[in-house]
C-alpha positions as CSV (number, residue, x, y, z in Angstrom):
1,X,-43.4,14.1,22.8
2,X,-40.2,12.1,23.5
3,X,-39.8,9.3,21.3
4,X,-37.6,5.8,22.3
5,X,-34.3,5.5,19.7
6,X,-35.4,5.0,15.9
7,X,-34.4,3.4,13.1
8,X,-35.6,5.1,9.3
9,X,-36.8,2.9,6.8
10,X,-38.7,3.7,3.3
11,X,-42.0,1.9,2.6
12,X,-41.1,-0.5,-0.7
13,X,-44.4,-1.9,-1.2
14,X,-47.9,-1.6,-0.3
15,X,-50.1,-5.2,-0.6
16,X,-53.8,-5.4,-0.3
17,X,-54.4,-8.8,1.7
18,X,-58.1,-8.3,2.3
19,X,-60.5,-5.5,1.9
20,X,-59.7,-4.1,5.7
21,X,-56.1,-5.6,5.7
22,X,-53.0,-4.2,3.8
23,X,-49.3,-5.0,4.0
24,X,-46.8,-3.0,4.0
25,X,-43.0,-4.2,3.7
26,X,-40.3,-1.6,4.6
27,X,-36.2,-1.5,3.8
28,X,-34.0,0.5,5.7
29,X,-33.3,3.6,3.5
30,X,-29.4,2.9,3.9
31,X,-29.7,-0.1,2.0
32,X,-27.9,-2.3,4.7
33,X,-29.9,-4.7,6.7
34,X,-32.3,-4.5,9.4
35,X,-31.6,-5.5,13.1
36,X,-32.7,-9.6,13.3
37,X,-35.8,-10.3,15.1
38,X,-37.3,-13.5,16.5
39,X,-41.0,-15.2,16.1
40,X,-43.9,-12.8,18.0
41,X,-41.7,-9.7,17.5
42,X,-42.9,-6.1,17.1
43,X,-42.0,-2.8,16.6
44,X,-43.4,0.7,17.3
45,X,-44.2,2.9,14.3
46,X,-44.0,6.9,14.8
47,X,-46.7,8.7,12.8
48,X,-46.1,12.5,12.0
49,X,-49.7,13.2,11.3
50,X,-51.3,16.6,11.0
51,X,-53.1,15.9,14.2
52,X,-50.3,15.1,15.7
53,X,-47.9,12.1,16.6
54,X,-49.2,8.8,16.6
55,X,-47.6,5.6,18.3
56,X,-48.9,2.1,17.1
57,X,-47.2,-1.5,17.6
58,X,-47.6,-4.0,14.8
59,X,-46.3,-7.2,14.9
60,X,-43.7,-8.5,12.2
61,X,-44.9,-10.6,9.8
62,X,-41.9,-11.4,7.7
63,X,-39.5,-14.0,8.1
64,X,-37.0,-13.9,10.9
65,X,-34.4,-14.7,9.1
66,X,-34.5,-12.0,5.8
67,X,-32.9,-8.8,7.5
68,X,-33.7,-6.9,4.2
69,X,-37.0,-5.9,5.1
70,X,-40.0,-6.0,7.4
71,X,-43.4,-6.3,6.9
72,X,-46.2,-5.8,8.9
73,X,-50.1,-6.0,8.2
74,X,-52.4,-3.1,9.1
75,X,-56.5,-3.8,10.0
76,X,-58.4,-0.4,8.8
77,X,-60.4,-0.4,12.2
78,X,-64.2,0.8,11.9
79,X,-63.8,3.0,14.8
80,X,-59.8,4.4,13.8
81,X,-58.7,7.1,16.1
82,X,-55.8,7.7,13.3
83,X,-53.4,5.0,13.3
84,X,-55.0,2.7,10.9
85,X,-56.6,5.0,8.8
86,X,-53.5,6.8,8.2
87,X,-51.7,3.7,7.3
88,X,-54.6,2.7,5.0
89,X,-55.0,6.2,3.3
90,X,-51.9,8.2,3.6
91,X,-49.1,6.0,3.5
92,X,-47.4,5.7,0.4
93,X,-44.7,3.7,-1.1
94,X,-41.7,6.1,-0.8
95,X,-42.3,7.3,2.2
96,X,-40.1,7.5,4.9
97,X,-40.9,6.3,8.4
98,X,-39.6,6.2,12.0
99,X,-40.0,2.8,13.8
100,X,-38.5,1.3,16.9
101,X,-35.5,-1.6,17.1
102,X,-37.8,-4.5,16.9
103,X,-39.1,-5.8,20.5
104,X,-40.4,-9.3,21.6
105,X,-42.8,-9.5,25.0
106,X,-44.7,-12.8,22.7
107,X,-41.8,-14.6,22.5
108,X,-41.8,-18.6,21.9
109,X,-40.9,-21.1,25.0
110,X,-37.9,-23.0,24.5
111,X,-39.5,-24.9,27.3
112,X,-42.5,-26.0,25.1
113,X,-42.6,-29.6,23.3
114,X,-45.9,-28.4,21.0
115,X,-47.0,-25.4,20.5
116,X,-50.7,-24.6,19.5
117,X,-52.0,-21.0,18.3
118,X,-55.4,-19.8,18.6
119,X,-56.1,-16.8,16.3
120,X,-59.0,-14.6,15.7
121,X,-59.3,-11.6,13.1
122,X,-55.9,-10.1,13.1
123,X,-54.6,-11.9,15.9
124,X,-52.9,-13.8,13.3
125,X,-50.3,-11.8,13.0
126,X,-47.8,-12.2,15.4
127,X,-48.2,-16.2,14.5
128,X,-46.7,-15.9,10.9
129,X,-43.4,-15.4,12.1
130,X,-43.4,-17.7,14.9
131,X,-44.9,-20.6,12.2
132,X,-41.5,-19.4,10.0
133,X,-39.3,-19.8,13.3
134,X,-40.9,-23.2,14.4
135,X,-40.7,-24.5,10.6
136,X,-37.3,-23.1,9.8
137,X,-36.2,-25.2,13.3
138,X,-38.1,-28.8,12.4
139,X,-40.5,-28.0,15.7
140,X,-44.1,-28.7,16.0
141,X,-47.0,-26.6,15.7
142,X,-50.4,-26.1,14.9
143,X,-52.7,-23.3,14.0
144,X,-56.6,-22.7,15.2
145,X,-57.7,-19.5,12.8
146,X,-61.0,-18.1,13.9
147,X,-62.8,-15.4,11.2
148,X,-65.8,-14.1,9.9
149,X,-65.6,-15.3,6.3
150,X,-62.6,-16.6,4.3
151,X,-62.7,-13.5,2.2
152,X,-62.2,-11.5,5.1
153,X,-59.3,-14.4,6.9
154,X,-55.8,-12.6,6.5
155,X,-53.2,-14.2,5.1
156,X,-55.3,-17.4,4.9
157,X,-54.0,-18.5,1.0
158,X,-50.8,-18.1,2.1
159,X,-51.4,-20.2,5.6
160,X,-53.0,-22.8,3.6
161,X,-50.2,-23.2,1.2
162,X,-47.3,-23.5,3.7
163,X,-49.2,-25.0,6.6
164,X,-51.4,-27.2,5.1
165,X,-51.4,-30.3,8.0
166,X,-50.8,-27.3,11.2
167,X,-53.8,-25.4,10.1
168,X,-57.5,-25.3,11.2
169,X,-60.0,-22.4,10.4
170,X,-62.9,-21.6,11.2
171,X,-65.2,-19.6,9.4
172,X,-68.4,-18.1,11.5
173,X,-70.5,-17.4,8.3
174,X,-70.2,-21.2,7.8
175,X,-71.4,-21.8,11.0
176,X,-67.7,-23.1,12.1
177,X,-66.9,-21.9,15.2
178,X,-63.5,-22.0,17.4
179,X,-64.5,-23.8,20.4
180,X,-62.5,-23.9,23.8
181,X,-63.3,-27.6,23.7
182,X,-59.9,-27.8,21.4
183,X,-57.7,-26.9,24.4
184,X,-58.6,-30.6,25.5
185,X,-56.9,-32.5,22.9
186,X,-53.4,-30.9,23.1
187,X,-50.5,-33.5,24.3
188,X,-48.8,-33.0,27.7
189,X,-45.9,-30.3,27.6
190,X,-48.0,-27.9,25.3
191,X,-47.8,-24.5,25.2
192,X,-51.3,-22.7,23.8
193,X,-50.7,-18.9,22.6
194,X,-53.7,-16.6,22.3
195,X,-53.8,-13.4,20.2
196,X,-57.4,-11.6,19.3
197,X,-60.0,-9.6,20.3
198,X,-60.2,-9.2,24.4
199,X,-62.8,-11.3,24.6
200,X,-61.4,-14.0,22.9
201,X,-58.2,-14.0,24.5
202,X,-60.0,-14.2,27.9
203,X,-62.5,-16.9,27.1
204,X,-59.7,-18.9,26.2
205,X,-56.9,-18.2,28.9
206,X,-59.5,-18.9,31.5
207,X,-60.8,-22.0,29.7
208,X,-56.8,-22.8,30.1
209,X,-56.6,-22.5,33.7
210,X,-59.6,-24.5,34.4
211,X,-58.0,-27.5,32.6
212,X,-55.0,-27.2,34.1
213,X,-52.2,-26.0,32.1
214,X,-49.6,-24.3,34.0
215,X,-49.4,-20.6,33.9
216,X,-46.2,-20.8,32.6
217,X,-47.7,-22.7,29.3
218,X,-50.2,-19.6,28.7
219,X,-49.3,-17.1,26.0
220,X,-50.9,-14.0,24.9
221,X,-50.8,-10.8,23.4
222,X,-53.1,-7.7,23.7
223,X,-54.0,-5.2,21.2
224,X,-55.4,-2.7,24.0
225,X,-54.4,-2.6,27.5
226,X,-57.3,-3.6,29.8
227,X,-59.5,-0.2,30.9
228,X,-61.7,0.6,33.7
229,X,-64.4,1.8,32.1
230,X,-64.6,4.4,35.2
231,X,-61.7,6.5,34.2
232,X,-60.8,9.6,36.8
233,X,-58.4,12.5,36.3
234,X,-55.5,12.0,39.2
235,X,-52.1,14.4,39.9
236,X,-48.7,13.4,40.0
237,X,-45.8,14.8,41.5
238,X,-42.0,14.1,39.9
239,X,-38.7,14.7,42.2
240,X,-38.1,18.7,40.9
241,X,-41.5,19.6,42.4
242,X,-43.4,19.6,38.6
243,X,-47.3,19.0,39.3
244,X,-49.1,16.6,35.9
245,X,-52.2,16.2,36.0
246,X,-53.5,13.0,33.6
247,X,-56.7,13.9,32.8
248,X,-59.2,10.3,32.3
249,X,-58.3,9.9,28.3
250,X,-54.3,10.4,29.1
251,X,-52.2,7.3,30.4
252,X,-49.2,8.4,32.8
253,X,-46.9,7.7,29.8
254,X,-48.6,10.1,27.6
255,X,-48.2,12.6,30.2
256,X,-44.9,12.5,31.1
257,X,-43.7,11.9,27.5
258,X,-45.8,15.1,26.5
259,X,-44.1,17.4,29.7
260,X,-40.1,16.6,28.7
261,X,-39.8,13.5,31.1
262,X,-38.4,10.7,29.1
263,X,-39.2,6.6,30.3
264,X,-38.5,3.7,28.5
265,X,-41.3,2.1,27.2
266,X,-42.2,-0.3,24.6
267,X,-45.6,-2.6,24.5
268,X,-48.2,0.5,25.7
269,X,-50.5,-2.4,27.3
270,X,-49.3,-3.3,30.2
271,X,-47.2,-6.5,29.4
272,X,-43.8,-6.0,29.2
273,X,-42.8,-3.8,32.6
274,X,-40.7,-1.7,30.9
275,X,-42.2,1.8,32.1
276,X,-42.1,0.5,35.7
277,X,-41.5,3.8,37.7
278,X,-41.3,3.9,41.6
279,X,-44.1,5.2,44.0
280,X,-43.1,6.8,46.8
281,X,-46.4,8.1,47.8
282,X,-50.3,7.5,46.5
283,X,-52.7,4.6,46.0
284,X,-52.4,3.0,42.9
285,X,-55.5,1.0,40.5
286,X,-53.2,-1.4,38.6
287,X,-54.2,-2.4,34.8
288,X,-50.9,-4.5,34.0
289,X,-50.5,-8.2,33.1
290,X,-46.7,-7.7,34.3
291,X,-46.7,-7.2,37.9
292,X,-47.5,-10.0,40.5
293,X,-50.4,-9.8,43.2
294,X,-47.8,-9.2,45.6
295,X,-46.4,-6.5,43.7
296,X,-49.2,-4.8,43.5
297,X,-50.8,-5.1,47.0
298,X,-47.0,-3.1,48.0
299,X,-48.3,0.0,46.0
300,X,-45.1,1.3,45.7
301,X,-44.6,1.0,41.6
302,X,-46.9,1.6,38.9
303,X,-46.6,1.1,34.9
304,X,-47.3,4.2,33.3
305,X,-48.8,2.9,30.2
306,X,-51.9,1.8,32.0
307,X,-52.0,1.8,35.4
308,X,-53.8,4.7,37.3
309,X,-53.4,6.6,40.3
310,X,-56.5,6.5,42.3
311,X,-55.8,8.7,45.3
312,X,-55.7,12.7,45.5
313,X,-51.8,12.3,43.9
314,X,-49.3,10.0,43.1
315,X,-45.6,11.0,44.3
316,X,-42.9,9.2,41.9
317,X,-39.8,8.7,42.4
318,X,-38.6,10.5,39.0
C-alpha cells in the first residue's frame, strides 16, 4: 500500500493515563524539531504489523507551541481490529515509527468570541491542545467532559489543575449526566465543538441546529466515518482500462492504495475532501460530511475514504 510523505520519530516515553488509556510522546529521531501544529491537530500513524499495515489518526495532545515532541493518547478499544491493541501491547519506547506531517480538519474559528467543548470518553483529545492554544492567546473557553467514572476520565487531573473555572464533568456512575440543555446558556457569537462517540456527536449537533446556532458555529470531529450498515461490493474503472473491484469491507481508498494508484488523503472519515476524485460515469451513495447537497445530487465526484458506488461500476476520472 502507498503511503502519503512521512516523517520518522522514536517513541521517548510511554504514560499510563487510565487503565484503557496510554500516552505516548514521540521526538523526531534527528534530534531537530518537529513541524508546528495548531489546536485540533492530528496526524496519521503507519503501523508495520505482522498482519499487515495499519493506518490510524490520533489527535495531538501536546502543546502547540513545544516542537520537541508530540504526544498523543491511545483508547485500548474492546473490540480493536489492531490499531489500539498494537499501540497498547507492542509498542515500545525505542521504537521507531512513521507518522504523517501533522494535519488540522478541527481547527478553532478565528470567527468565534467563546468557544464551548463538549467531550465524551476520548473525545477529549483533540481539546487539550486547543485549551493550550486558547490559554496561551488570553481567549475564552469552557470545557463539558462527559465519562463513565473519574477513574476512567482521561486526562481529568491534569484538566482539573490547569482549567479549574473552564471545566465541567460529568460522571455517569454519579448519576451526572451531560445534558443538551447546556447548549442554551452559551452567549451570542459562540462556537460549540463536539468530539465523542457517534451518538453523542449527533444528539448534540442536532440539539445545535434546533436552537439556532449557525452552521458555521458547529464543530465536530469523527472517530469513524458514518456507514451504511447495507454495504455492497461495486467495480470501478480508472483511465488505463484497470477493473477494482471494492468488495463491502474495503473503502475505494483502500483499494486503489492497495492496486499502485496513489491519492492524497488524510482524515479517512469523510471530513476533510482531500481524496475527492472525479466521476465520469456511475451512481454514487455518498457518506461524507465534506461535500454539499448540491454536490452531491451532480454525482459526478466521490471521496474515496467512504463514499460508495452503488451502481453496476463507477468510471473515474484517474
Amino acid at each position: 500500500m502507498s503511503i502519503e510523505p512521512t516523517l520518522f520519530v522514536r517513541i521517548t516515553s510511554i504514560e499510563k493515563i487510565t487503565k484503557q488509556v496510554k500516552k505516548f510522546t514521540m521526538s523526531s529521531e534527528t534530534g531537530k524539531g518537529l513541524p508546528k501544529f495548531s489546536g485540533g491537530t492530528h496526524v496519521s500513524t503507519y503501523l508495520k504489523t505482522r498482519s499487515g499495515l495499519i493506518v490510524r489518526q490520533y489527535s495531538l495532545v501536546s502543546h502547540p507551541d513545544d516542537s520537541t515532541k508530540y504526544e498523543i493518547a491511545v483508547r485500548l478499544s474492546e473490540d480493536s481490529k489492531g490499531g489500539s491493541f498494537y499501540w497498547h501491547q507492542e509498542m515500545k519506547v525505542g521504537d521507531r515509527l512513521q507518522i504523517s506531517s501533522p494535519r488540522n480538519h478541527f481547527y478553532l474559528s478565528f470567527k468565534a468570541k467563546h468557544h464551548v467543548f463538549y467531550a465524551a470518553g476520548i473525545g477529549i483529545t483533540p481539546f487539550l491542545s486547543m485549551m493550550q492554544d486558547l490559554s496561551a492567546k488570553g481567549q475564552t473557553f469552557e470545557l463539558h467532559y462527559a465519562s463513565k467514572s473519574e477513574d476512567s476520565c482521561a486526562f481529568h487531573p491534569y484538566i482539573k489543575k490547569h482549567y479549574p473555572i473552564q471545566s465541567h464533568f460529568y460522571f455517569s456512575d454519579q448519576q451526572q449526566r451531560l445534558q443538551i440543555t447546556s447548549l442554551e446558556n452559551h452567549p451570542i457569537g459562540t462556537h460549540v465543538y463536539f468530539c465523542g462517540p457517534e451518538g453523542f456527536i449527533e444528539q448534540f449537533r442536532i440539539a445545535a441546529g434546533k436552537l439556532g446556532y449557525p452552521e458555521s458555529s458547529v464543530h465536530y470531529e469523527r472517530f469513524l466515518p458514518t456507514q451504511n450498515k447495507a454495504m455492497k461490493a461495486f467495480k470501478v474503472i480508472l483511465q488505463n482500462g484497470s477493473e477494482l473491484i471494492v468488495e463491502e469491507k474495503q473503502t475505494l481508498l483502500e483499494v486503489l492504495l492497495a492496486n499502485g494508484t496513489y491519492i492524497p488523503y488524510s482524515c479517512r472519515v469523510g471530513r476533510c475532501g482531500t481524496c475527492e476524485i472525479p466521476v465520469a460515469e456511475g451512481k454514487i451513495e455518498h457518506f461524507d460530511d465534506f461535500l454539499s447537497e448540491e454536490q452531491k445530487n451532480e454525482q459526478n465526484c466521490i471521496l474515496a475514504c467512504v463514499s460508495r458506488g452503488c451502481s453496476d461500476k463507477l468510471v473515474l476520472k484517474i
